[in-house]
matplotlib code that plots the C-alpha trace (Angstrom):
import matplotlib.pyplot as plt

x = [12.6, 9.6, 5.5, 2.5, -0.7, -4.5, -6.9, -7.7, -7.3, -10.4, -10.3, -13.9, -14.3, -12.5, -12.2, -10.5, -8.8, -7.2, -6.0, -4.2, -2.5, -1.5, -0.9, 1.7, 2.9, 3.1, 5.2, 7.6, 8.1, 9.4, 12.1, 12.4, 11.5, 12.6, 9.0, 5.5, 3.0, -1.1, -3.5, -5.2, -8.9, -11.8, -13.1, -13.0, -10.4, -13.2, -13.5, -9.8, -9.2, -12.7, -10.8, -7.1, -6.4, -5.9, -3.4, -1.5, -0.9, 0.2, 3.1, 1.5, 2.8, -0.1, -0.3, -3.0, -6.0, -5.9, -9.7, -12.5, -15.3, -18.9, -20.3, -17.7, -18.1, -21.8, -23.0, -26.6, -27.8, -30.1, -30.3, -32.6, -30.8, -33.2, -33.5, -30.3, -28.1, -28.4, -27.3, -24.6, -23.5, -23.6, -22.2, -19.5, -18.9, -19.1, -16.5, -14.3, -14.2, -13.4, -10.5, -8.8, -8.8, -7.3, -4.8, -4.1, -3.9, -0.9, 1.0, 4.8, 3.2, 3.8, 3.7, 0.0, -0.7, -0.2, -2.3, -5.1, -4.4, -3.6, -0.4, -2.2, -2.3, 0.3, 2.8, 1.2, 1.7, 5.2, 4.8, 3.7, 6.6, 8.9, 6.9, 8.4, 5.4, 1.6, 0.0, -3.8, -4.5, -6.2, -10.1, -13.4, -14.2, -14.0, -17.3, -20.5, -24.4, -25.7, -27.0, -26.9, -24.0, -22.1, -19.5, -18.7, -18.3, -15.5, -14.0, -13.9, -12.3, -10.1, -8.4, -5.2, -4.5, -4.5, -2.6, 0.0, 0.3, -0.1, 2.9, 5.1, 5.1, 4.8, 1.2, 0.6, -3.2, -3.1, -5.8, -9.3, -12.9, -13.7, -17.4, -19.9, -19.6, -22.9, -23.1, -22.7, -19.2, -18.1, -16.5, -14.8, -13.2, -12.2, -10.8, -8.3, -7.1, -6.3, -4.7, -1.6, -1.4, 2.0, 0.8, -2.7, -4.2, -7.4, -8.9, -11.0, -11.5, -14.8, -13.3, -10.3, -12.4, -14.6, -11.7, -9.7, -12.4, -12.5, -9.1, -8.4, -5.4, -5.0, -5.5, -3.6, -5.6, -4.5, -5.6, -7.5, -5.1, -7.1, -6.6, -2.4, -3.6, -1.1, -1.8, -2.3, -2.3, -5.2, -8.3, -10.7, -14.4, -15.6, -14.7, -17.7, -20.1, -22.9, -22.8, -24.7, -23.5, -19.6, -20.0, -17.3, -20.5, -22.6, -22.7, -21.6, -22.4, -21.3, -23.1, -22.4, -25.1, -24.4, -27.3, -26.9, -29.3, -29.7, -28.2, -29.6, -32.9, -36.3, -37.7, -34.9, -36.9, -38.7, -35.4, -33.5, -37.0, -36.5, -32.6, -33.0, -36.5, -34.1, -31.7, -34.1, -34.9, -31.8, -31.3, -34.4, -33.7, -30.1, -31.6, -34.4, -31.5, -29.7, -26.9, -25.2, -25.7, -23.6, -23.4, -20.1, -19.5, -17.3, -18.1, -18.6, -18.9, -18.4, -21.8, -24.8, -24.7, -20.9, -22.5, -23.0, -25.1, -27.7, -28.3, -28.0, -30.6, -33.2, -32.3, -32.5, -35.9, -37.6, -36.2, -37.2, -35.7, -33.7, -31.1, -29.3, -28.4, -25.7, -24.0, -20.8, -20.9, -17.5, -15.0, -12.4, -9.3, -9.2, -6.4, -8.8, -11.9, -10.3, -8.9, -12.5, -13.7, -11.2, -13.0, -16.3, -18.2, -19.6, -19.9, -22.8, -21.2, -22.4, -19.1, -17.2, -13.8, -15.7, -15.9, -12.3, -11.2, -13.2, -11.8, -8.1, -9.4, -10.3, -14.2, -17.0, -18.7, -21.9, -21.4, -24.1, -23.1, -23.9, -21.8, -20.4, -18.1, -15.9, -18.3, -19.2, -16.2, -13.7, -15.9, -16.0, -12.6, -12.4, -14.7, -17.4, -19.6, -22.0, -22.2, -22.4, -26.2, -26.9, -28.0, -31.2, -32.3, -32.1, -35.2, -35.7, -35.6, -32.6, -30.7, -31.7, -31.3, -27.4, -26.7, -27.9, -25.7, -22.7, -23.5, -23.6, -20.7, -18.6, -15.8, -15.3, -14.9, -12.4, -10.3, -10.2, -9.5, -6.5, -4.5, -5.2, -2.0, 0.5, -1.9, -1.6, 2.0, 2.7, 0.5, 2.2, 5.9, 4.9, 2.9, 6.1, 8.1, 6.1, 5.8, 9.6, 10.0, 8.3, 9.6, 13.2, 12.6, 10.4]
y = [6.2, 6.8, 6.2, 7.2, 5.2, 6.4, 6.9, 7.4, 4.7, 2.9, 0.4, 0.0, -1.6, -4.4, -5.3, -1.8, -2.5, -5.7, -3.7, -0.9, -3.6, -5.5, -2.9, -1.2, -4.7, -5.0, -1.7, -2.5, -6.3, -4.8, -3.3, -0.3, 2.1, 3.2, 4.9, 4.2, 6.4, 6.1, 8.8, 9.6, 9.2, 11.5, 14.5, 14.9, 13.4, 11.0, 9.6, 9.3, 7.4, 4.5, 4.8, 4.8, 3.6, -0.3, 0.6, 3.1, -0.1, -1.8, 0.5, 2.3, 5.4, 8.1, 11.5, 14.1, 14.1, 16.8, 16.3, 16.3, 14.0, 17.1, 15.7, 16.6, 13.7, 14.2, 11.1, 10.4, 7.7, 6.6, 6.6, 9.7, 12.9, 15.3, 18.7, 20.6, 17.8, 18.0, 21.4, 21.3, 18.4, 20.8, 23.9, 21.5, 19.7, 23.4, 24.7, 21.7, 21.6, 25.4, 25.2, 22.7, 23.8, 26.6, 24.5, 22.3, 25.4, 26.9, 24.1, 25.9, 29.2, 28.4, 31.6, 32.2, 28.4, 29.5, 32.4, 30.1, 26.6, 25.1, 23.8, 20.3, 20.6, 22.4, 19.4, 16.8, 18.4, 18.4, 14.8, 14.2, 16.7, 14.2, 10.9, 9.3, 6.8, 7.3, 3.8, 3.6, 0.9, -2.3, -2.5, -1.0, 2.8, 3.9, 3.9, 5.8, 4.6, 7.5, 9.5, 12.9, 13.2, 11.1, 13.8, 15.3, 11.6, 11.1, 14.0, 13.0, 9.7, 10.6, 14.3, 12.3, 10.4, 13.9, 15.7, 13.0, 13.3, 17.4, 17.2, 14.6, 11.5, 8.1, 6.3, 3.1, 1.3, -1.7, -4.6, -2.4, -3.1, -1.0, 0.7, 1.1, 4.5, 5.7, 9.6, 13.0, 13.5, 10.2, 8.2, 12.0, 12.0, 8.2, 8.6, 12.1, 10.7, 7.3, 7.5, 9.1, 6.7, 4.5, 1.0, -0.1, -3.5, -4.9, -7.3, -8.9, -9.6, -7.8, -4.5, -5.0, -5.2, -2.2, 0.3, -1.2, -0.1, 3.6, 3.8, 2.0, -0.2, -3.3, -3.5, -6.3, -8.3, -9.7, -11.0, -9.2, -8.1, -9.2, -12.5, -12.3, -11.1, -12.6, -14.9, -12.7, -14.3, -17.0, -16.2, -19.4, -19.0, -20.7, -18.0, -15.7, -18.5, -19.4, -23.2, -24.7, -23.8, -25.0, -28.2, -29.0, -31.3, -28.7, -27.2, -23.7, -20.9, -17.3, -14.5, -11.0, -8.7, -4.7, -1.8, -1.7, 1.1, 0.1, 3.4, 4.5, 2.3, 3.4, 0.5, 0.8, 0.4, -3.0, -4.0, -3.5, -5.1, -8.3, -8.8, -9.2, -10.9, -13.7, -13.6, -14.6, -17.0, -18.7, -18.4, -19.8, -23.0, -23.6, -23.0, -25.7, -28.2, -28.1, -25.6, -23.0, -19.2, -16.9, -12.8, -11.1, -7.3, -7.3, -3.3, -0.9, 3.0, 5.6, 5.8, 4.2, 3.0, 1.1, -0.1, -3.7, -3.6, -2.0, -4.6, -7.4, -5.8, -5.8, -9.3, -10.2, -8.3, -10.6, -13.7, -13.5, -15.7, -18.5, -20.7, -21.8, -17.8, -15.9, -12.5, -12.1, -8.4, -7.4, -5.1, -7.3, -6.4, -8.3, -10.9, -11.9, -12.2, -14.3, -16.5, -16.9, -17.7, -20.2, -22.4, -21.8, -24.6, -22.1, -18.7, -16.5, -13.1, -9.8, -8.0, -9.3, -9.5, -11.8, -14.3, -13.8, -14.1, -17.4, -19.0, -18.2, -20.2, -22.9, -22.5, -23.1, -19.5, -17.9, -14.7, -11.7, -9.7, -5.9, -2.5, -3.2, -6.3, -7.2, -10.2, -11.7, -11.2, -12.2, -15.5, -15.9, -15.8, -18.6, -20.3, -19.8, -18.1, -20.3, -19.7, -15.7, -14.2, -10.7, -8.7, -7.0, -10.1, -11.9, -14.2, -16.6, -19.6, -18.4, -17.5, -21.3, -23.0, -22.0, -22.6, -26.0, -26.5, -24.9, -27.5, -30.6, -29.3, -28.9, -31.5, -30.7, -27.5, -27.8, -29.5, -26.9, -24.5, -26.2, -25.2, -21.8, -20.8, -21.7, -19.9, -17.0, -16.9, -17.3, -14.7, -12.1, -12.5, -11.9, -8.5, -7.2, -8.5, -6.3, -2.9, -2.7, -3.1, -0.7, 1.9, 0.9, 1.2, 3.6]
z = [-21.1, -19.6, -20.2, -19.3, -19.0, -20.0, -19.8, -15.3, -12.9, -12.1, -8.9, -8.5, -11.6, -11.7, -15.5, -15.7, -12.9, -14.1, -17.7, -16.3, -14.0, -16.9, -19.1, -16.6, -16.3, -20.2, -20.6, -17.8, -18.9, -22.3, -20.7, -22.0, -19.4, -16.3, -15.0, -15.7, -14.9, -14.8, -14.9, -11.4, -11.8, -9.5, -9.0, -5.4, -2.8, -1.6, -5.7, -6.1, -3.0, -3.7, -7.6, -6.8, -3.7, -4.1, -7.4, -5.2, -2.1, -5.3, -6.0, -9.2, -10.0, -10.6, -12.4, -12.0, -14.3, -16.5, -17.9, -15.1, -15.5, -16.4, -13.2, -10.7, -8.4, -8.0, -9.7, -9.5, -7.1, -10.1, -13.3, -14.5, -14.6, -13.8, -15.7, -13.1, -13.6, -17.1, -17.7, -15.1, -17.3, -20.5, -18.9, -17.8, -20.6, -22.9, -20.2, -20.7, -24.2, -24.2, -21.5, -23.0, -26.6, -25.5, -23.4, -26.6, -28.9, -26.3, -25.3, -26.5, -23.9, -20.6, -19.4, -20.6, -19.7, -15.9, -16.1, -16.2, -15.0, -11.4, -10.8, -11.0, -14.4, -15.3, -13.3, -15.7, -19.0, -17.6, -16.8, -20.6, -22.0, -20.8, -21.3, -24.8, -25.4, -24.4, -24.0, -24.6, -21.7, -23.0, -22.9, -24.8, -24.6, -28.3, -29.2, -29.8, -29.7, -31.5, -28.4, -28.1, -26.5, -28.6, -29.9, -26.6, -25.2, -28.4, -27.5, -23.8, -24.6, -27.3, -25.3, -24.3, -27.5, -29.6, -26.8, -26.9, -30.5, -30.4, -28.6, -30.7, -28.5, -29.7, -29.4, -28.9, -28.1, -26.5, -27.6, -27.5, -28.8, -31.5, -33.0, -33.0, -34.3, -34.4, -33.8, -35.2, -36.1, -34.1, -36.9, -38.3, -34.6, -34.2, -37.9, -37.4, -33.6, -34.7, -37.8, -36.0, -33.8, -34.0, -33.5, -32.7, -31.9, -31.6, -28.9, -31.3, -35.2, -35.3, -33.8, -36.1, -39.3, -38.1, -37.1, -40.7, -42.9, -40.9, -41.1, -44.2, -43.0, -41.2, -37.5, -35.7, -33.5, -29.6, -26.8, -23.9, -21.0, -18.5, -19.9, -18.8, -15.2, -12.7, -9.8, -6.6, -3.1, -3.3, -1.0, -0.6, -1.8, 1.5, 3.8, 2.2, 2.1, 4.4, 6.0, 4.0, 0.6, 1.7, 0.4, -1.8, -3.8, -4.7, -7.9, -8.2, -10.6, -10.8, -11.7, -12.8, -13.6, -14.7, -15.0, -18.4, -19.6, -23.7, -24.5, -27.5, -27.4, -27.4, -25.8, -22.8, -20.1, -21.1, -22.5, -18.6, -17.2, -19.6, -19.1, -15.1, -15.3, -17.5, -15.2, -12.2, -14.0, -15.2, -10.9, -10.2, -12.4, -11.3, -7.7, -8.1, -9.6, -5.9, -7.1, -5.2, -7.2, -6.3, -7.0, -7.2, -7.6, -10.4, -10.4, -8.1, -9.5, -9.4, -10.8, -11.0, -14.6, -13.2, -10.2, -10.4, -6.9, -8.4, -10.6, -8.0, -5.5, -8.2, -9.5, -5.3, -5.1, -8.0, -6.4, -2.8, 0.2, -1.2, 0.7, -2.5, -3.7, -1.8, -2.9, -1.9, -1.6, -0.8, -2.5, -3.8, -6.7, -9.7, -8.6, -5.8, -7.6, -10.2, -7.2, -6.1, -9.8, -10.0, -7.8, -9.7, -12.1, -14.3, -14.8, -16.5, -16.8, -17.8, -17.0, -19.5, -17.6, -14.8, -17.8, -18.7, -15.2, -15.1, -18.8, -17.5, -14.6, -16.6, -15.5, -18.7, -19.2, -20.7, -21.9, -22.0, -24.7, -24.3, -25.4, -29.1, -30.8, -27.0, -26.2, -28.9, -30.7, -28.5, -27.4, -31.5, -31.6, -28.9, -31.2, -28.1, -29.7, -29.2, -25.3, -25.8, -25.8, -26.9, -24.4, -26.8, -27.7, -24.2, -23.0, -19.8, -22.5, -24.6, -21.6, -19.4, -22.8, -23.3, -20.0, -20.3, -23.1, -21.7, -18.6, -21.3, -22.8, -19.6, -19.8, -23.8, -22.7, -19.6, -22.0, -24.3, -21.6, -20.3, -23.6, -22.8, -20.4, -23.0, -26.1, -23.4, -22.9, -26.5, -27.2, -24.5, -25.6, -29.2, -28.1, -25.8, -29.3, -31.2, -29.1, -28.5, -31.6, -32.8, -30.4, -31.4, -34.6, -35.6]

ax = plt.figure().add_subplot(projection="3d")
ax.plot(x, y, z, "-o")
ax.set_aspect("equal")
plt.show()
């Protein structure tokens, strides 16, 4: 048998990164297939080798992307699109949605097929002809924020899942966040693509109630890949650091910050203004203590609104000169930068995957919740809610005040943390149980 994974590869973010890893290694640990294929991400050969390259080293099989991203690999260094790059993004987008109706409408005519599409494309609808099972990879892109472009974005994210079932192959989504599904037409889309999907799961009991009462049936729930992501070769956190902040004494906190844009807001700018200005100061304080605070690039593009070193500069620009706060700004994968959270004492994570790389780690985390139910619901789930605050509603005081409670609570914690491998494990066998299962018998 064979498989196919979607949607695009995505190596610069390393949550992403970390879910189409394990959901490749998910598919092939069920046994059932002999090839496993992921979608090649990019618009230009300089895009697919920052986005694919550290998968291919890996071994991963790729297959060319059959739906181009509007922008065409000319992402904006900030985040204003001017008046141009917003109708190259339309006529794009309009172009897009034209071409590939078309291409959806003809699938049984070759012969018409090649009259307008590159062999490219034409070699991957081969490639899904003779996949039996489309895997939706594990993570949080199913959603809509009620912006304008809220019903081309649903198409966008939804293309493979209704060319997989236009074409009769089984569908399977891996644990995803679910909703919001604000938008013209969003909840129509999510509701006509997903209820032909074969089996669906949840990362989360809030996504799981929100896509049941769309859908009208019950949504399993499991755990977050990135949660099963294997040990890779173990790099030590002291070879980034300056001298003095290698002391195995000092305290040592994590950060991730993102350039989340409060899509949707009107108030977006003071919003953005408000979520670093906490986060200096949460820095500040742990600074001032004697701790060690230290950035990581849990994401790196392709675009501004993915790139984490954005974020980091301006957080670095509030703060000044500070021998106590480092940024370790260096382009590692996922297995690495889980093996340098390992040797964390806390983490405060916007990138919600740096926190799940830490908890697997057994490291006490604060979560900033941003981008529907996957932060607070799956730190409710670990009944730690308590340590997750809401992006919207984030202040300097709420921010230093759950930190300070995550740091009284940090034994209590560790303990908790240390069932986690077996949970995990437990929780893996029954999801391979469950998908070969359901391809066997169904």
């Amino acid at each position: 048998m064979k498989a196919i994974v979607i949607p695009g590869m995505n190596d610069m973010n390393k949550g992403d990164q970390a879910l189409i890893w394990e959901s490749v290694r998910l598919v092939e640990d069920t046994g059932l297939f002999k090839t496993v294929k992921v979608l090649v991400n990019g618009d230009t050969p300089e895009e697919m080798e920052q986005l694919c390259s550290q998968s291919r080293s890996r071994g991963i099989k790729l297959v060319y992307n059959i739906l181009p991203h509007p922008r065409r690999g000319k992402h904006q260094e900030d985040f204003r699109e001017g008046y141009r790059s917003q109708l190259r993004l339309v006529l794009n987008a309009v172009k897009d949605f034209m071409a590939l109706t078309f291409l959806q409408r003809n699938l049984k005519r070759s012969t018409l097929l090649s009259l307008f599409f590159d062999q490219n494309v034409l070699h991957s609808l081969r490639e899904f002809r003779e996949a039996d099972v489309v895997f939706v990879k594990g993570g949080g892109f199913i959603h809509g924020y009620g912006e304008m472009s809220a019903p081309y974005l649903m198409w966008y994210f939804l293309f493979y899942v209704r060319l997989a079932k236009k074409m009769g192959k089984k569908v399977i989504i891996l644990p995803n966040s679910f909703g919001p599904f604000r938008g013209l037409g969003v909840r129509s889309q999510v509701k006509k693509a997903l209820l032909g999907a074969d089996l669906i799961y949840a990362r989360e009991q809030q996504s799981a109630h929100e896509l049941g009462a769309l859908l009208k049936k019950k949504i399993p729930v499991a755990k977050d890949l990135g949660f099963f992501l294997g040990k890779g070769e173990s790099i030590k956190l002291n070879d980034f650091l300056p001298a003095n902040l290698q002391r195995n004494d000092l305290v040592k906190v994590g950060i991730t910050v993102r350039p989340w844009r409060f899509p949707g807001s009107l108030q977006a700018d003071r919003l953005f203004e408000n979520y670093l200005n906490s986060v200096r100061s949460l820095v500040d304080n742990c600074a001032k203590k004697g701790h060690a605070v230290l950035f990581f690039n849990q994401s790196i593009g392709p675009n501004s609104h993915e790139d984490d070193r954005l974020a980091i500069a301006e957080v670095m620009k509030r703060l000044g000169e500070n021998e106590n706060v480092c940024w370790i700004n260096q382009d590692f994968t996922c297995e690495e930068l889980q093996s340098l959270y390992s040797e964390l004492d806390f983490m405060v994570g916007t990138r919600f995957h740096s926190v799940i790389f830490s908890l697997t780690s057994g490291v006490p985390s604060l979560a900033i919740g941003y981008g529907g139910n996957k932060a607070g619901g799956i730190m409710g789930d670990f009944e730690m809610d308590e340590y997750t605050v809401p992006i919207d509603h984030l202040t300097p005081e709420l921010l230093s005040q759950t930190f300070e409670k995550l740091s009284q609570n940090r034994e209590r914690i560790r303990k908790k943390l240390r069932e986690l491998p077996l949970q995990l494990q437990v929780s893996r066998e029954k999801l391979i149980g469950e998908i070969r299962h359901q391809i066997q018998n169904n």
